[in-house]
C-alpha positions in Angstrom: 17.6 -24.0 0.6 20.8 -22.6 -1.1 19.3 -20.1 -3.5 16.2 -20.8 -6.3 16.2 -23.8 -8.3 16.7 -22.8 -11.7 13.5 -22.2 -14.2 13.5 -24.0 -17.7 14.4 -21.7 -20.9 12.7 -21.6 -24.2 9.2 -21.5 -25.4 6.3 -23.9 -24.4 2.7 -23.5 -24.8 3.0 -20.2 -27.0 4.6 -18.7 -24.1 8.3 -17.9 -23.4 10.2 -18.8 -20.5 10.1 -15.2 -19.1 6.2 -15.0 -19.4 5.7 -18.5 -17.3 7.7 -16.8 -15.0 6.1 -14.0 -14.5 2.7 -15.9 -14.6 3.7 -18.6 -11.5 4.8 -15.4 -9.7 1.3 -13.8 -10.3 0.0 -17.0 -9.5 1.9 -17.5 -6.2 0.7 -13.9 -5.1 -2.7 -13.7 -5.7 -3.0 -16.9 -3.6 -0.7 -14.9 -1.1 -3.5 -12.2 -1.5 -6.0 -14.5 -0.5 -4.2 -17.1 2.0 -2.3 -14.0 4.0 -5.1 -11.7 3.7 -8.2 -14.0 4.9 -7.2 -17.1 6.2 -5.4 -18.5 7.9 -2.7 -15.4 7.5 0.7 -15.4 6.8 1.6 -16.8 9.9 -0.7 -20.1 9.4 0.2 -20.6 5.9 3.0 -23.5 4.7 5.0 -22.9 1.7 2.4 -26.6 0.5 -1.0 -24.4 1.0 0.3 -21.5 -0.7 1.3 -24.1 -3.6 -1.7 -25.6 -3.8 -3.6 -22.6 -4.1 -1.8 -21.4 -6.7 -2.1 -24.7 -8.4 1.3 -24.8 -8.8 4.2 -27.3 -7.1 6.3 -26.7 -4.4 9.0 -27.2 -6.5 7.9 -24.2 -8.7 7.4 -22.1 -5.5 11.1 -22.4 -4.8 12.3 -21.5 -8.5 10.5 -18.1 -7.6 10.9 -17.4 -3.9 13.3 -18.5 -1.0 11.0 -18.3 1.4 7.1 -17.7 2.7 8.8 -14.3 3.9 10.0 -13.4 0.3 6.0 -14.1 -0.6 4.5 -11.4 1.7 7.7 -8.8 0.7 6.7 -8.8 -2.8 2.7 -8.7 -1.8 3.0 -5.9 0.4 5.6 -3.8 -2.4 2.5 -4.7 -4.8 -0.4 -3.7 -2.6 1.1 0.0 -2.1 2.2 -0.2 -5.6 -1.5 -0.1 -6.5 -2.2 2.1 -4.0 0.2 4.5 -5.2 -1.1 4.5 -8.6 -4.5 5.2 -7.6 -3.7 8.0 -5.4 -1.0 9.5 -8.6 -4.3 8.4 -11.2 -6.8 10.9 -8.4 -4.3 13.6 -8.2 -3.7 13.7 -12.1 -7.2 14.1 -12.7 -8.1 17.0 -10.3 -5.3 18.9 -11.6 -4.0 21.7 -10.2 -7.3 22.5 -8.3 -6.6 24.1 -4.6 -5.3 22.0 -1.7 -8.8 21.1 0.1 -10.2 19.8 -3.5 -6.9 17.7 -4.2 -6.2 16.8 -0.9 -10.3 15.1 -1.2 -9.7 13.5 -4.7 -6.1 11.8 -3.3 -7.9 10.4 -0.1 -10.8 9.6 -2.0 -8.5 7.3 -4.1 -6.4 6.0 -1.6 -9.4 5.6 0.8 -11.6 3.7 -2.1 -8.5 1.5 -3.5 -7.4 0.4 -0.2 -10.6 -0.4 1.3 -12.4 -1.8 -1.5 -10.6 -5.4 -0.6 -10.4 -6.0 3.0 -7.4 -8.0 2.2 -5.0 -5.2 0.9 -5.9 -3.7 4.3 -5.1 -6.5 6.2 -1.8 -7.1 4.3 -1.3 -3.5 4.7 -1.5 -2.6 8.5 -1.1 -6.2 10.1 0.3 -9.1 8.5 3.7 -7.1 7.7 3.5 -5.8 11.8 6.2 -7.6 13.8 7.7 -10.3 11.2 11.3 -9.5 10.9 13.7 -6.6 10.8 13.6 -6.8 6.9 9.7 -6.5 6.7 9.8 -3.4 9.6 12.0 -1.7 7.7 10.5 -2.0 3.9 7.6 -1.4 5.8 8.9 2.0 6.9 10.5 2.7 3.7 7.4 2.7 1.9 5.5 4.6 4.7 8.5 7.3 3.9 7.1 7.4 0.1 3.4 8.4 1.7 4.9 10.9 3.7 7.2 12.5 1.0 3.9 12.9 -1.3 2.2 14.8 1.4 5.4 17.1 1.6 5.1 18.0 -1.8 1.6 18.6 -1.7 2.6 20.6 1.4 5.2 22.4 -0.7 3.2 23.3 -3.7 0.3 24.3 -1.7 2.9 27.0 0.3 4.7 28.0 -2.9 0.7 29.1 -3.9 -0.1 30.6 -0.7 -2.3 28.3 0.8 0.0 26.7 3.1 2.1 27.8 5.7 5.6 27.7 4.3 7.4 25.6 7.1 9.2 22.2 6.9 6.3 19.6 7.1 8.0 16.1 7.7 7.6 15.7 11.0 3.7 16.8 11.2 3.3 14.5 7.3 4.2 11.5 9.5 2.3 12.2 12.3 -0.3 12.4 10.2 0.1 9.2 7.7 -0.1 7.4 11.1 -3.5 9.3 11.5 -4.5 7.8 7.9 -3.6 4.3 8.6 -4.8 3.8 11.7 -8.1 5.5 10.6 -8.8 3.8 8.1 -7.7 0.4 9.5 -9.9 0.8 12.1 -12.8 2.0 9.5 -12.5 -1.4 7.8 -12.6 -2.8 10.7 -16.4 -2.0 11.8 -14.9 0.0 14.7 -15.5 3.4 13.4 -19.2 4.0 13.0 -18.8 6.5 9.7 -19.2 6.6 5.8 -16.2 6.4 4.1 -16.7 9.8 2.9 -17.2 10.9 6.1 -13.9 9.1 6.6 -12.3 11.1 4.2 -13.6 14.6 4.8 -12.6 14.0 8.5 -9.0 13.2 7.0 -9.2 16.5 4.8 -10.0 18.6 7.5 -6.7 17.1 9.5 -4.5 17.8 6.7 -5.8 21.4 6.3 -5.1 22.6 10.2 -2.0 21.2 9.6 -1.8 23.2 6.9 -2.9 26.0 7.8 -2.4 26.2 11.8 -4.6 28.6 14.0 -3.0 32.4 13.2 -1.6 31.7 10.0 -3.1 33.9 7.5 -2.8 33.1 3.3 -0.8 36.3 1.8 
């Protein structure tokens, strides 16, 4: 289909053309959320389901979205958005405690936000595996944002002595690998562990990293 169809203007219902908008769109993904997340997944759902989940027309589907594709773009950008602003809400309120105490309060949050609804996970570290060269490379991008928040936890923990000072990109995404796939396979019923015990086992990781075998804090 050559581009959206175009969405009505003016106000109807109390609400203005910009705020219908934004309501099919929430509509559309938290059906995306449940379709793509449970069942069937992305790859069994038609652009009809996905409609008629959201109790909306296919018509209106296309005056938001292109394509199925766009849907589970926009879903996975909002699932790590939430994420994000858990783990940013966890590190705000522990303040500028030492590294081990932070680096527990920001797995705590991203641990407990992204595991709390099996279907984030899902959306997370499988649907978005393997659908196109767009997806793999948002995908990545986004992965890039974990790994520069551990750098600067990295850096900050260095600049106050409790990290080696060294440049920590390479080991950060090493070790955001370690987190997904942890944690994916936690949710999973394959790991037999508390999620606590989850995230003290990520802690320790992050602190040998830190702090490798000879390196002593000044």
């Amino acid at each position: 289909m050559e581009g959206r169809l175009r969405s009505p203007t003016g106000r109807y219902g109390g609400k203005s053309a910009q705020e219908r908008k934004a309501e099919r769109r929430s509509r559309f993904l938290d059906a995306a959320l449940q379709l793509f997340g449970d069942t069937p997944g992305y790859r069994g759902t038609t652009v009809a389901a996905l409609s008629e989940a959201a109790g909306l027309s296919t018509r209106q589907f296309y005056e938001e979205f292109r394509t199925l594709e766009d849907v589970l773009a926009a879903l996975h950008l909002q699932v790590n958005d939430w994420a994000e602003q858990a783990v940013l809400a966890g590190a705000a309120a522990i303040g500028d405690a030492p590294i081990a105490e932070r680096a527990a309060a920001i797995f705590r949050a991203y641990a407990a936000h992204v595991t709390a609804d099996p279907r984030r996970v899902r959306i997370t570290f499988v649907e978005i595996i393997g659908v196109s060269p767009r997806l793999e490379e948002q995908r990545l991008a986004r992965r890039s944002r974990w790994v520069d928040l551990i750098c600067a936890e990295a850096r900050a923990a260095a600049d106050r002595g409790e990290a080696a000072p060294r440049d920590y990109r390479l080991a950060a995404t090493a070790f955001i690998g370690s987190v997904n796939g942890l944690l994916h396979d936690w949710s999973a019923g394959w790991v037999a562990a508390t999620l606590d015990e989850v995230v003290e086992e990520l802690v320790r990781q992050l602190l040998s990293m830190l702090r490798p075998v000879g390196w002593e804090a000044a």
